[in-house]
PLY file of the C-alpha trace (Angstrom):
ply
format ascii 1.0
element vertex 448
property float x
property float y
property float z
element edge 447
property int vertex1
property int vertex2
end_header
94.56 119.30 76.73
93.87 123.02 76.27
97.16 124.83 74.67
97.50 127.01 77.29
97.74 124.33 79.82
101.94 122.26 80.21
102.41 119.05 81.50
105.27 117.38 81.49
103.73 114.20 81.74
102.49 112.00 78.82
99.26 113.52 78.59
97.57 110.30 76.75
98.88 108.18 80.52
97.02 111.02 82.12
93.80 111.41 80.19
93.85 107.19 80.57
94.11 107.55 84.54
91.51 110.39 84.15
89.22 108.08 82.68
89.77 105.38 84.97
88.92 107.41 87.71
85.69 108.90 86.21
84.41 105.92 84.98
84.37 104.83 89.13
81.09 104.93 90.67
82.90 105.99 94.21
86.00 106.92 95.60
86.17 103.62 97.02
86.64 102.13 92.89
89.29 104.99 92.82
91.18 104.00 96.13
90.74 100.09 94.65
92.16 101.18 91.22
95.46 102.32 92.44
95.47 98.77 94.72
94.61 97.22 91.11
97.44 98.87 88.98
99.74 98.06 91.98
98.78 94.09 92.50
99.26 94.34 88.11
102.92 95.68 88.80
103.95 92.96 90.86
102.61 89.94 89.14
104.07 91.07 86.20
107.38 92.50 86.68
107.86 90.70 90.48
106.85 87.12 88.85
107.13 87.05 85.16
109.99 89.62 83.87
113.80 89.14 83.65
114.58 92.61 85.07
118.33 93.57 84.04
118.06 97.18 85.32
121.33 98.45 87.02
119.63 100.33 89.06
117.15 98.07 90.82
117.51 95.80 93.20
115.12 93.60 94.98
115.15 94.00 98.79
114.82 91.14 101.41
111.37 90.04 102.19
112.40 91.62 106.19
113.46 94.61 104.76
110.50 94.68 102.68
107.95 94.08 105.35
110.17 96.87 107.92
108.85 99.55 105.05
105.13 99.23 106.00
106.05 98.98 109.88
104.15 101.57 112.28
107.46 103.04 112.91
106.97 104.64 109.41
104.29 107.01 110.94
106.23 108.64 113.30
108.26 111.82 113.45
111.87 112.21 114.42
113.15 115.51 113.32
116.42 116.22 114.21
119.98 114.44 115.44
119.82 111.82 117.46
119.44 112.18 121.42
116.57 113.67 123.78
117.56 117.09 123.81
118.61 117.13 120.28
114.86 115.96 118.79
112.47 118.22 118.52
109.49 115.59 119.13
109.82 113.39 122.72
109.18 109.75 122.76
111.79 108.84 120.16
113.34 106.58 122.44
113.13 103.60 120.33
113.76 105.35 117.53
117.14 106.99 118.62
117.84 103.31 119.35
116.94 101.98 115.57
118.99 104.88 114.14
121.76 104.27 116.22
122.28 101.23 115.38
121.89 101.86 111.67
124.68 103.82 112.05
126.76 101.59 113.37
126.20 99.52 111.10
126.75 101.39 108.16
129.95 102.45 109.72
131.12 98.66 110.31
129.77 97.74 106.48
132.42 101.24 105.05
135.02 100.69 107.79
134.76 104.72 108.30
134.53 106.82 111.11
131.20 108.69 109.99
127.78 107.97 108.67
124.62 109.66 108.10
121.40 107.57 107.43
118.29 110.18 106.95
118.58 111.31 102.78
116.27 109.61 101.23
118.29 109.23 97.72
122.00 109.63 96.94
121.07 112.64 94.13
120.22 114.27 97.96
123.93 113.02 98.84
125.37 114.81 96.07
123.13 117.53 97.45
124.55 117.40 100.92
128.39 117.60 99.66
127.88 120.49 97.41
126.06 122.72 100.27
128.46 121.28 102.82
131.68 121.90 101.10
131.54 124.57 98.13
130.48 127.60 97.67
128.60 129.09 94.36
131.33 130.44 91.86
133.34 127.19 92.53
134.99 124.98 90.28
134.58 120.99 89.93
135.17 118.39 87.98
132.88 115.57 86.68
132.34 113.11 84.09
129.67 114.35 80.87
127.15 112.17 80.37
128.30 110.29 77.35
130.39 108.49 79.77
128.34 107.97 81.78
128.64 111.17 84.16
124.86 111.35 86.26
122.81 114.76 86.01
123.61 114.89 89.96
126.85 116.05 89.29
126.33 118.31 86.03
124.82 121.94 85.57
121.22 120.27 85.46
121.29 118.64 88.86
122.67 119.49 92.36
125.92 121.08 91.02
124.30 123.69 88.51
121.58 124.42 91.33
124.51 125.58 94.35
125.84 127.81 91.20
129.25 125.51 90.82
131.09 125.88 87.36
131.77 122.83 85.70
134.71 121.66 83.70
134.52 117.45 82.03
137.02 115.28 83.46
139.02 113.65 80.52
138.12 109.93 79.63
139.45 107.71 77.37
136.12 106.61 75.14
138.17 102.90 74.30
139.22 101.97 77.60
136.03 103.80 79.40
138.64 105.06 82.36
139.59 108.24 83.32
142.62 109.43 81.21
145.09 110.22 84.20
147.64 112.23 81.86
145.13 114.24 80.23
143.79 114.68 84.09
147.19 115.63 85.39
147.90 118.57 82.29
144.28 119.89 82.77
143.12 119.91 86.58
145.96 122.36 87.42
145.20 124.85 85.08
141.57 124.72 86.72
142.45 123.68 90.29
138.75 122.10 90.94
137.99 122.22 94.61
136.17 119.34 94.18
136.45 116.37 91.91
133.07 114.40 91.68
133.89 110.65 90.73
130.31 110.23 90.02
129.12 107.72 86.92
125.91 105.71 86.24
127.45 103.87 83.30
130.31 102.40 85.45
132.20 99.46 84.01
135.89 99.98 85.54
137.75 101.17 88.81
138.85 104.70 89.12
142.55 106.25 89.63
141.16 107.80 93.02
144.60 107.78 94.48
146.58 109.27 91.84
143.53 112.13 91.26
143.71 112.90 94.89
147.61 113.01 94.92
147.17 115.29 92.01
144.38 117.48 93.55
145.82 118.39 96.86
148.35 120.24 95.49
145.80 123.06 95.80
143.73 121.83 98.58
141.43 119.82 96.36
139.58 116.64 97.35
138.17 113.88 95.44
134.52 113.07 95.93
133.41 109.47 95.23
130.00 109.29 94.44
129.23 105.26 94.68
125.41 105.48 93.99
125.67 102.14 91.46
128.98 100.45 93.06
127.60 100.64 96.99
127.28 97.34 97.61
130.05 96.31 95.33
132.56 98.48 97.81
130.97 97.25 100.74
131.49 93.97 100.20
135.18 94.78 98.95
134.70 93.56 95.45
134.95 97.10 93.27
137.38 99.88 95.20
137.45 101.26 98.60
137.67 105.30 97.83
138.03 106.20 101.47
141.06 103.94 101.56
142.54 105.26 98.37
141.98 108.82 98.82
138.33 110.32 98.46
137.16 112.42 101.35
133.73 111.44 101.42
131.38 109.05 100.09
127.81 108.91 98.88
125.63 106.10 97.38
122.28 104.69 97.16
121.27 102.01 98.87
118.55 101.00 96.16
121.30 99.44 93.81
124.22 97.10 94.25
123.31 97.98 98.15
120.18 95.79 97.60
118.18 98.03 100.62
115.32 100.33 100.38
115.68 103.52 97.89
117.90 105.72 100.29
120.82 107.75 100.36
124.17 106.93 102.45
126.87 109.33 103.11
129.79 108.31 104.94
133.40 110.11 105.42
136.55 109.57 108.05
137.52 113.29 108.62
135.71 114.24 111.50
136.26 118.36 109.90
133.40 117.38 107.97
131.19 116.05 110.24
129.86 119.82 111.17
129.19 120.78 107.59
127.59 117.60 106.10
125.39 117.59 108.99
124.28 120.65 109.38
123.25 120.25 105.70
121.72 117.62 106.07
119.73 118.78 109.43
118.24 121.14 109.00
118.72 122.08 105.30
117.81 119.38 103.63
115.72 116.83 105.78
113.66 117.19 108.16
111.03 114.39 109.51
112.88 111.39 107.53
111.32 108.01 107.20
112.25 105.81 110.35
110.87 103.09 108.38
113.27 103.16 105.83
116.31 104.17 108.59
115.43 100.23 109.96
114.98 98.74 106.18
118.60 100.57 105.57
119.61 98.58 109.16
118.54 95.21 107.92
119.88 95.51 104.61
123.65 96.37 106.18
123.70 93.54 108.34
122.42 91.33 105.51
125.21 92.91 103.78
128.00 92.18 106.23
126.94 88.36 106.51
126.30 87.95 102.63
128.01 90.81 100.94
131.29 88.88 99.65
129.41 86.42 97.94
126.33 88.09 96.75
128.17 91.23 95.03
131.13 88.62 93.73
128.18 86.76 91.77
126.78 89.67 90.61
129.77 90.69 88.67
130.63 86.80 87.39
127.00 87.12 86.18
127.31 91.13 84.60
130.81 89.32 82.71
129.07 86.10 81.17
126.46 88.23 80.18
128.30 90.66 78.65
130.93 87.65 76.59
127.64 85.65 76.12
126.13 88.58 74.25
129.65 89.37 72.54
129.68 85.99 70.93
126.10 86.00 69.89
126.88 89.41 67.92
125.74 92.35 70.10
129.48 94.43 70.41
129.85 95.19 74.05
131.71 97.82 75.29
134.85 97.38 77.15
135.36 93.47 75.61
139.06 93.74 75.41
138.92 94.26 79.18
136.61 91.79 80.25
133.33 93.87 80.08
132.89 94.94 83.64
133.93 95.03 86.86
130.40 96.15 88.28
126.92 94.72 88.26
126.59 96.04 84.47
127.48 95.78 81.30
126.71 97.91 78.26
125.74 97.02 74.46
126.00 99.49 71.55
122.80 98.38 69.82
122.98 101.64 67.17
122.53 98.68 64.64
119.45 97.20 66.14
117.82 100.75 66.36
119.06 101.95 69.07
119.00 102.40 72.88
115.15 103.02 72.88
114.12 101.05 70.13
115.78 97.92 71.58
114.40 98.48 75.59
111.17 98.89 74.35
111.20 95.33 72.19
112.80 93.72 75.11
110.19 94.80 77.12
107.71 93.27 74.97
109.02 89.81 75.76
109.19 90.64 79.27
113.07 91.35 79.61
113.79 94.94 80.90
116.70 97.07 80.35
117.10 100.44 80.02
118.72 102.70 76.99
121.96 104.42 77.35
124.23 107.03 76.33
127.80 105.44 75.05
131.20 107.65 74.62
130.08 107.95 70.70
126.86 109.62 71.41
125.88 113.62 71.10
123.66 115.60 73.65
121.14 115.44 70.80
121.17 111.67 71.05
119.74 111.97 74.68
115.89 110.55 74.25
117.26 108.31 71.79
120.70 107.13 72.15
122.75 104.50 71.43
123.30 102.31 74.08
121.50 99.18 76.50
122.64 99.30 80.40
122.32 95.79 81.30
121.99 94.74 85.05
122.14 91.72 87.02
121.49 92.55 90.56
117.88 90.82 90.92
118.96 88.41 88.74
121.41 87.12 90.82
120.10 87.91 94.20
117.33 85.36 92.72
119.71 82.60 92.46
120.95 82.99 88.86
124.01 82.10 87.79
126.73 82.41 84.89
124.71 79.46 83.21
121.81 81.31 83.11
122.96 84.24 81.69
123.72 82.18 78.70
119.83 81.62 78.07
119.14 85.58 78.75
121.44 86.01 76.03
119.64 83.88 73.85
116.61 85.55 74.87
118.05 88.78 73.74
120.19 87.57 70.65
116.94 86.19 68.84
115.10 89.32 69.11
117.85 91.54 68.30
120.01 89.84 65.91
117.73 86.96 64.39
114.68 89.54 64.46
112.23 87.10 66.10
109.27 89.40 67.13
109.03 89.41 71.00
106.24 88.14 71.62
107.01 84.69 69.82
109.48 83.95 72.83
107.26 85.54 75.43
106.43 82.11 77.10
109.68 81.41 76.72
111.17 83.67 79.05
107.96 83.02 81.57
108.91 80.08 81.85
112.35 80.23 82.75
111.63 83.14 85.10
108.85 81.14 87.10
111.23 78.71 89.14
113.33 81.75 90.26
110.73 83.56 92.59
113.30 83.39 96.24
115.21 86.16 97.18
118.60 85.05 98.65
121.60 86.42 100.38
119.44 87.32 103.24
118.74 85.72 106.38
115.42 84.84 105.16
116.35 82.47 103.12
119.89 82.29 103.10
122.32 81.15 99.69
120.92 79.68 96.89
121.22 76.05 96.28
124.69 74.67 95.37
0 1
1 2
2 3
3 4
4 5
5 6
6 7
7 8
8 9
9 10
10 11
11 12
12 13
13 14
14 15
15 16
16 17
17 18
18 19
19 20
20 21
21 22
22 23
23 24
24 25
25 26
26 27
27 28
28 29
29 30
30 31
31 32
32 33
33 34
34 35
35 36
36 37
37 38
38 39
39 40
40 41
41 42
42 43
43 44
44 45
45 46
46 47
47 48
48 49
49 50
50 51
51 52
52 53
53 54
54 55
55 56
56 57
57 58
58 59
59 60
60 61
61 62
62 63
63 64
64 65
65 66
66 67
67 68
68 69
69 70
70 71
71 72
72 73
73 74
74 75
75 76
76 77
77 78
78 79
79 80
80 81
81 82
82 83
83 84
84 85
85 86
86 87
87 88
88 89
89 90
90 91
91 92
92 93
93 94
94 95
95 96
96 97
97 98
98 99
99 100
100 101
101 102
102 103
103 104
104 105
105 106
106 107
107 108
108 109
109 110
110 111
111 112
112 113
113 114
114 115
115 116
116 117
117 118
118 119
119 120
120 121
121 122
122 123
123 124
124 125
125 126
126 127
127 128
128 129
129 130
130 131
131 132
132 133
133 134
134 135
135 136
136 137
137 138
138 139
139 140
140 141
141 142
142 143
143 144
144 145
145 146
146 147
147 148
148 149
149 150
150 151
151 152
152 153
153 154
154 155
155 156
156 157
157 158
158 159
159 160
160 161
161 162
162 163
163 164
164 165
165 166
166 167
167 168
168 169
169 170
170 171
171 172
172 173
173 174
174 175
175 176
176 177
177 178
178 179
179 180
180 181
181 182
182 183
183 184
184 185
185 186
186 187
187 188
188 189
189 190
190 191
191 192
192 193
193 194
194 195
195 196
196 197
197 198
198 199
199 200
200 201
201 202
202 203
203 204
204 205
205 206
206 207
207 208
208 209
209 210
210 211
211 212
212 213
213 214
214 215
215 216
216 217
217 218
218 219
219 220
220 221
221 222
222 223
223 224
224 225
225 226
226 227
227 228
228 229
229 230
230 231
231 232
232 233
233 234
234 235
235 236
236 237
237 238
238 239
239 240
240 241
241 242
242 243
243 244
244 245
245 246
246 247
247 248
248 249
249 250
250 251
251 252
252 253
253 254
254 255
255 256
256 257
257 258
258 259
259 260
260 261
261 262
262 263
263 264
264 265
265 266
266 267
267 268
268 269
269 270
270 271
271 272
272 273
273 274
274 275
275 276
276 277
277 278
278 279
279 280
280 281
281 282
282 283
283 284
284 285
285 286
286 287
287 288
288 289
289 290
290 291
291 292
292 293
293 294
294 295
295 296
296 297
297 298
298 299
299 300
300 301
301 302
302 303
303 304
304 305
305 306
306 307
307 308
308 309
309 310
310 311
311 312
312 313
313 314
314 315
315 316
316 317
317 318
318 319
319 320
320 321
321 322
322 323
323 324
324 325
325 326
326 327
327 328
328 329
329 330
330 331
331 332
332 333
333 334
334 335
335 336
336 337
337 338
338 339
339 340
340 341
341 342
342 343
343 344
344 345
345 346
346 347
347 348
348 349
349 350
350 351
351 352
352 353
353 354
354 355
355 356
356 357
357 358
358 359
359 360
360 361
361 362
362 363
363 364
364 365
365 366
366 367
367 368
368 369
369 370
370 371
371 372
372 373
373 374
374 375
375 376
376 377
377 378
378 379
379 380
380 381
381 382
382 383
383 384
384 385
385 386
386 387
387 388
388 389
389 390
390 391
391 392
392 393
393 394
394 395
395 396
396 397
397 398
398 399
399 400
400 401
401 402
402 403
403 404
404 405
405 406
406 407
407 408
408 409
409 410
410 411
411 412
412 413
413 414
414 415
415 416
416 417
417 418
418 419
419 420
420 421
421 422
422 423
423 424
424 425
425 426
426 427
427 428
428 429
429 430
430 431
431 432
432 433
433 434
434 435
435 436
436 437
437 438
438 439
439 440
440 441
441 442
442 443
443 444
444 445
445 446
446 447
């Protein structure tokens, strides 16, 4: 690459792809290269990898097919309702995102929902536009904690121009310290607090932060974009219930739909502002595709919510002991490990968050490195920490049995130093019988 030219990107992935691409003798071998690298994606990590991301989860094979539906190609700009569109013939389509909705309203037993971001970092997004104003103060976790950029100076909250001051946590019992929280938020008086955390492992104090907080006229703002489905379902917190004024998420995670944002909230004050930035500020022609995957995946969620996210924590806490006794310290072990979908190891003795994902991923099991409470910004690209997941492991049927043999999987690479690819067939072949996705109406619960 010339020095005067910056890419972000690796620029050895890019010269590869260039090469690809000019080694095609027509743009027909280019279109069928992309259709080659994406067939490669799903045989190997649909079919043959233990994924144990947090993040991920797989969707149902009728909210996967409602993603390439011909609804997808058409435009509905605006709120729903003739003489609110902008485009006519959205009949149909003010019917599918009505009852989405609905839906989503019955699945957070709140007044309000909104169903057109396309991620919850454009939730975050839609609170700080809706209800601050640049110069304002919040509150939020710092990464090492597992605070998200979404709520820091380097994501939505620097961008709208907000001043940010680190909400207190306690780095041994990974909770918010309330009576650090209750000396420093009045000297500060945030106007919002952003409850917002990708390394989540324990319930929050919502209700005592928001007693504290409206002293001033402050609000709590919960963003769920891991716990989702786990709140649906009633199996982590309900922050509406105990105190937060509004709600965001993604419904890519515990949520198990397509990558999307939710926002949902009960004061109808708020309905003005977090719509209007929503419409017209920050979407405009959204994906009615993905409105009717979102659909699906709350009714699935309704029928098999209780069960599905109550697995997926049994399975995130054997994981996490499993590992534990086979010598990998886990954090939070004196409290059980989780109450989430995840779990987190502090593999600094292994080599470290990066070192360790990228031999996992060698013998097919994928996780992704972490920042833990004993990390410094400097330790970002290389920290010290393994988020483990077990949302697609358990909406494949997998249970607390089966996270014994993960941890096998994992111990022998990590702490007997087996080289990956020695139990590569291994973990093919326990992955190979587990290729149903359950806790849908496709196919129902997996076999007793």
């Amino acid at each position: 690459m010339p020095q005067n030219e910056l890419e972000v990107h690796d620029p050895e992935i890019l010269a590869q792809a260039r090469a690809v691409l000019d080694a095609c003798q027509s743009v027909q071998e280019m279109q069928q290269a992309v259709l080659d690298a994406v067939s490669r994606n799903e045989e190997w990590r649909g079919q043959r990898c233990i994924n144990l991301l947090a993040p991920e989860a797989p969707t149902s094979p009728t909210a996967r097919a409602l993603l390439s539906s011909e609804v997808g190609i058409r435009a509905a700009e605006g709120h729903i309702g003739a003489v609110n569109r902008w485009f006519v013939g959205t009949k149909y389509i003010d019917e599918i995102e009505a009852l989405c909705i609905e839906l989503l309203k019955r699945v957070f037993r709140t007044r309000y929902a909104d169903h057109r971001l396309m991620g919850s970092m454009l939730g975050n997004m839609t609170v700080y536009a809706a209800l601050t104003q640049p110069g304002d103060i919040i509150m939020s976790a710092a990464q090492p904690f597992g605070g998200h950029s979404s709520n820091r100076l380097d994501g939505p909250a620097g961008v709208r121009g907000l001043k940010i001051v680190d909400i207190p946590f306690d780095p041994h019992e990974l909770e918010v310290d309330l009576d650090l929280f209750r000396k420093m938020a009045p000297l500060v008086q945030p106007k919002l607090v952003a409850l917002g955390l990708s390394m989540t492992l324990f319930p929050f104090p919502v209700q005592a932060m928001s007693d504290i907080v409206s002293e001033w006229g402050g609000h709590i703002f919960f963003d769920g974009a891991h716990q989702l489905g786990l709140i649906a379902a009633g199996q982590f917190q309900d922050p509406i219930r105990e105190g937060a004024w509004v709600l965001t998420g993604s419904a890519g995670k515990t949520f198990s739909g397509p990558q999307s944002g939710v926002i949902v909230w009960d004061d109808p004050q708020l309905t003005v502002p977090i719509t209007d930035a929503i419409f017209p500020v920050l979407v405009a022609t959204h994906q009615v595709n993905r409105v009717a995957a979102l659909a699906v995946s709350a009714a699935e969620m309704l029928a098999f919510g209780e069960i599905y996210m109550r697995q997926i924590v049994r399975n995130a806490q054997a994981l996490g002991d499993a590992l534990q006794q086979r010598g990998i310290p886990m954090l939070g072990a004196h409290k059980g490990y989780t109450r989430t979908q995840q779990v987190i190891a502090d593999v600094r003795q292994f080599g470290g968050g990066l070192e360790v994902a990228q031999r996992l991923a060698r013998a097919n099991i994928i996780a992704n490195k972490n920042l833990i409470p004993d990390d410094k910004p400097e330790n970002w690209d290389r920290p010290g920490g393994l988020r483990i997941g077990t949302i697609e492991v358990a909406r494949l049927g997998m249970g607390e049995e089966d996270m014994q043999t993960i941890a096998d999987f994992i111990a022998r690479i990590l702490v007997e130093n087996v080289a990956p690819e020695d139990i590569l067939e291994d973990v093919i072949e326990f992955r190979q019988p587990y290729q149903r996705l359950y806790y849908c109406f496709d196919n129902g619960l997996p076999p007793a």
